[in-house]
C-alpha positions in Angstrom: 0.0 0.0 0.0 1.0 3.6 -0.6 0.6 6.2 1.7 0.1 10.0 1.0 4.1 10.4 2.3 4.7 7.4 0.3 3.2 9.1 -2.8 4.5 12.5 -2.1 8.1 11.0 -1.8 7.4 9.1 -4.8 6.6 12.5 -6.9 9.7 14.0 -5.6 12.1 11.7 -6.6 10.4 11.4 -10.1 10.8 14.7 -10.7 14.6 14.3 -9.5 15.0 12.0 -12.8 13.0 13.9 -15.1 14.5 15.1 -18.4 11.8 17.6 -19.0 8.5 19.1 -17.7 5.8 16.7 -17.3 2.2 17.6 -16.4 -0.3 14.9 -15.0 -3.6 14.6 -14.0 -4.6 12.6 -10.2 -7.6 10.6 -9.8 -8.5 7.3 -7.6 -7.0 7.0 -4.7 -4.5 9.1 -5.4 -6.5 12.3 -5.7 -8.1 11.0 -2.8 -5.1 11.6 -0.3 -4.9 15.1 -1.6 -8.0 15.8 -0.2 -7.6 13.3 3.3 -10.2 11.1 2.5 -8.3 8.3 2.4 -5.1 7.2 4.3 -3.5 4.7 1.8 -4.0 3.5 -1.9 -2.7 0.7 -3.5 -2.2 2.6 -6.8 -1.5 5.5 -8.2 -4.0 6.8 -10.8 -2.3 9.7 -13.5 -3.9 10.6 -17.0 -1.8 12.5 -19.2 -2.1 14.3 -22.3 0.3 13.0 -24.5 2.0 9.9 -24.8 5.2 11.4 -24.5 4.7 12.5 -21.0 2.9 8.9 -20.0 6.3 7.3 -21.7 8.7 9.7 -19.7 7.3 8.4 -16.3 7.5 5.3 -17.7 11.1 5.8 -18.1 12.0 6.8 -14.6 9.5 3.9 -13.3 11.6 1.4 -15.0 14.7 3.2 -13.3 13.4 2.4 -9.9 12.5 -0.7 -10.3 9.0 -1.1 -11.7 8.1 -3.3 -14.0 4.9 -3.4 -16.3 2.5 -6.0 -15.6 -1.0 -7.4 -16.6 -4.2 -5.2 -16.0 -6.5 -8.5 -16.4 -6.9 -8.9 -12.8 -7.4 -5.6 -12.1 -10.1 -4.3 -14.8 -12.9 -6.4 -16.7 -12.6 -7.6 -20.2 -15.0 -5.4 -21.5 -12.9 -2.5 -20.8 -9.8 -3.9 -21.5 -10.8 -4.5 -25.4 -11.0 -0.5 -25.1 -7.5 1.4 -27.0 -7.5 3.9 -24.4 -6.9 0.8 -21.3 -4.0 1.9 -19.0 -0.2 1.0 -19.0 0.1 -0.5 -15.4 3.9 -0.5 -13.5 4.4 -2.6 -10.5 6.9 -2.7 -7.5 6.4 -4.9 -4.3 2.8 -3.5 -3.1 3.0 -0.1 -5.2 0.9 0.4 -8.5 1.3 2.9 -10.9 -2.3 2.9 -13.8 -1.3 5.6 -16.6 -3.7 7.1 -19.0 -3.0 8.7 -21.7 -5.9 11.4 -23.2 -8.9 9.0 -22.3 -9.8 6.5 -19.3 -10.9 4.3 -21.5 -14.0 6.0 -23.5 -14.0 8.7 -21.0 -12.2 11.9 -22.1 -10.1 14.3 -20.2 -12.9 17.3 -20.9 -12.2 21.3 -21.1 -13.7 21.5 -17.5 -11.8 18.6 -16.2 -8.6 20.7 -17.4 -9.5 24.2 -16.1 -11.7 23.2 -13.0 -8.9 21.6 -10.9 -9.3 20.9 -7.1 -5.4 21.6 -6.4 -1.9 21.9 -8.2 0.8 20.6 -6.8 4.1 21.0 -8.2 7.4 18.6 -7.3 10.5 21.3 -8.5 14.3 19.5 -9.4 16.1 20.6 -12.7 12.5 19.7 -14.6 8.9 20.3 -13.0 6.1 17.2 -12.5 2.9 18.8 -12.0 0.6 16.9 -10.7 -2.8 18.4 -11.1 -5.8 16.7 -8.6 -9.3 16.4 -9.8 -12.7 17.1 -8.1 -14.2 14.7 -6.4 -17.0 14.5 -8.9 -14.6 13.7 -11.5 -13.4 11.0 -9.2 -16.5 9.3 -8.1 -17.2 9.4 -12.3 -14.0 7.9 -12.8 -14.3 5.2 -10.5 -17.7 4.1 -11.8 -16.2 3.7 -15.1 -12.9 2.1 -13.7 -14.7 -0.5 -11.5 -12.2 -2.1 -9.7 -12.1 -3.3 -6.2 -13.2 -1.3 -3.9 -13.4 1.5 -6.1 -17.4 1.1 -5.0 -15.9 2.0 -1.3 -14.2 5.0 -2.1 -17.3 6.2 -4.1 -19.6 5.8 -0.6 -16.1 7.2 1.2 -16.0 10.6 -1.0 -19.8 11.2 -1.0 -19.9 10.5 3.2 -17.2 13.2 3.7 -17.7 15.7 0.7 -20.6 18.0 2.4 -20.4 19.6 -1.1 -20.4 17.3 -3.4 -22.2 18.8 -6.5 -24.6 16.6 -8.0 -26.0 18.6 -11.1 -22.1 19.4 -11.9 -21.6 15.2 -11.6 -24.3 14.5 -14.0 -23.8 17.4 -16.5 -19.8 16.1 -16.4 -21.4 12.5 -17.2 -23.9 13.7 -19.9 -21.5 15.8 -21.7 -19.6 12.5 -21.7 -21.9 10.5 -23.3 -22.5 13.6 -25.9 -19.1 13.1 -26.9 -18.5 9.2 -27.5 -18.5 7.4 -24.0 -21.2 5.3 -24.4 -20.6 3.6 -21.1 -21.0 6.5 -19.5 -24.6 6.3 -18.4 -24.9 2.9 -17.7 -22.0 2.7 -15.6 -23.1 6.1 -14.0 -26.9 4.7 -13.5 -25.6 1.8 -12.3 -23.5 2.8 -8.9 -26.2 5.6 -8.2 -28.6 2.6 -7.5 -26.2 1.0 -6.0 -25.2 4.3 -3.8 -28.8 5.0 -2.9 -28.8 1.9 -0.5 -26.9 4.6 1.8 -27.6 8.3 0.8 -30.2 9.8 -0.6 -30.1 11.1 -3.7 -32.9 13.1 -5.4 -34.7 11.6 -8.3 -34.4 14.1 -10.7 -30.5 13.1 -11.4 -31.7 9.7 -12.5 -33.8 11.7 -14.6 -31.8 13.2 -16.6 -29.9 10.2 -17.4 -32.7 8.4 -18.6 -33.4 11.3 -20.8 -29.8 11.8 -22.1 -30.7 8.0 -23.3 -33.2 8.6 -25.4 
């Protein structure tokens, strides 16, 4: 497991071996630190938007000892027939999942890019910016990553996030599905039922996905 000193340390010695500036985007678990809702991870979740900066972690991942391995156990088949599946690097108990422009059929989306929770940036001779998510970006993600326990953190987020902005989750999801992700919706519909075994959550979001269907 991964802790959020783990990860910061991680960052900082990336950006010890970087050969130039490399800018990232955080969701899963690790966003999730960034904001203290969760105390560990077991990997680390980046999106980039080009393949050149995805390969240049790469690089320094295979420098400390990382090695790439199999996302079968880790995703379903469905979504690992998708182009856009992650490169996944593994050392001991640490996981790094890179994206590159798409998690899977779901697009990094002009408010994904300017409406950013936090910026953190790890400084050497080059810059890694690391550049955290909302949380409604992250609960999305994690419906359409559906891995172990990503479920959990969904119910974890929405529990501590007093603010959590529905209407801003669904328009995200619906412009989504506007734009070629046509998992979107189910996989959204899907872990609201799921979620409203435990919150409440107001009819009028289902609503408008059923709608966006049609």
């Amino acid at each position: 497991m991964i802790t959020h000193n783990d990860q910061m340390d991680i960052f900082r010695l990336i950006s010890k071996n970087l050969k130039k500036d490399v800018v990232c985007y955080a969701f899963g678990g690790t966003a999730m630190m960034f904001f203290g809702y969760k105390d560990d991870t077991k990997d680390v979740d980046l999106l980039f938007e080009d393949e050149s900066a995805q390969q240049e972690l790469i690089r320094i991942l295979k420098k400390l000892g990382f090695n790439e391995t199999s996302p079968i156990i880790i995703y379903i088949p469905e979504k690992l027939r998708d182009k856009h599946k992650p490169l996944i690097f593994k050392r001991d108990d640490a996981r790094f999942d890179l994206f590159v422009k798409k998690i899977f059929r779901t697009q990094l989306s002009p408010k994904m890019k300017e409406d950013i929770y936090a910026i953190h940036e790890f400084r050497d001779k080059h810059t890694l910016t690391v550049r955290v998510l909302r949380t409604e970006y992250i609960v999305q993600l994690k419906a359409i990553t559906n891995r172990k326990n990503d479920f959990d953190d969904i119910r974890n987020i929405i529990s501590k996030d007093k603010y959590f902005n529905w209407q801003y989750f669904i328009d995200e999801v619906i412009w989504q599905y506007q734009h070629g992700d046509n998992w979107a919706l189910l996989d959204t519909e899907k872990m609201m039922k799921e979620l409203k075994k435990y919150f409440f959550i107001e009819q009028k979001y289902f609503k408008q996905l059923y709608k966006a269907k049609k």
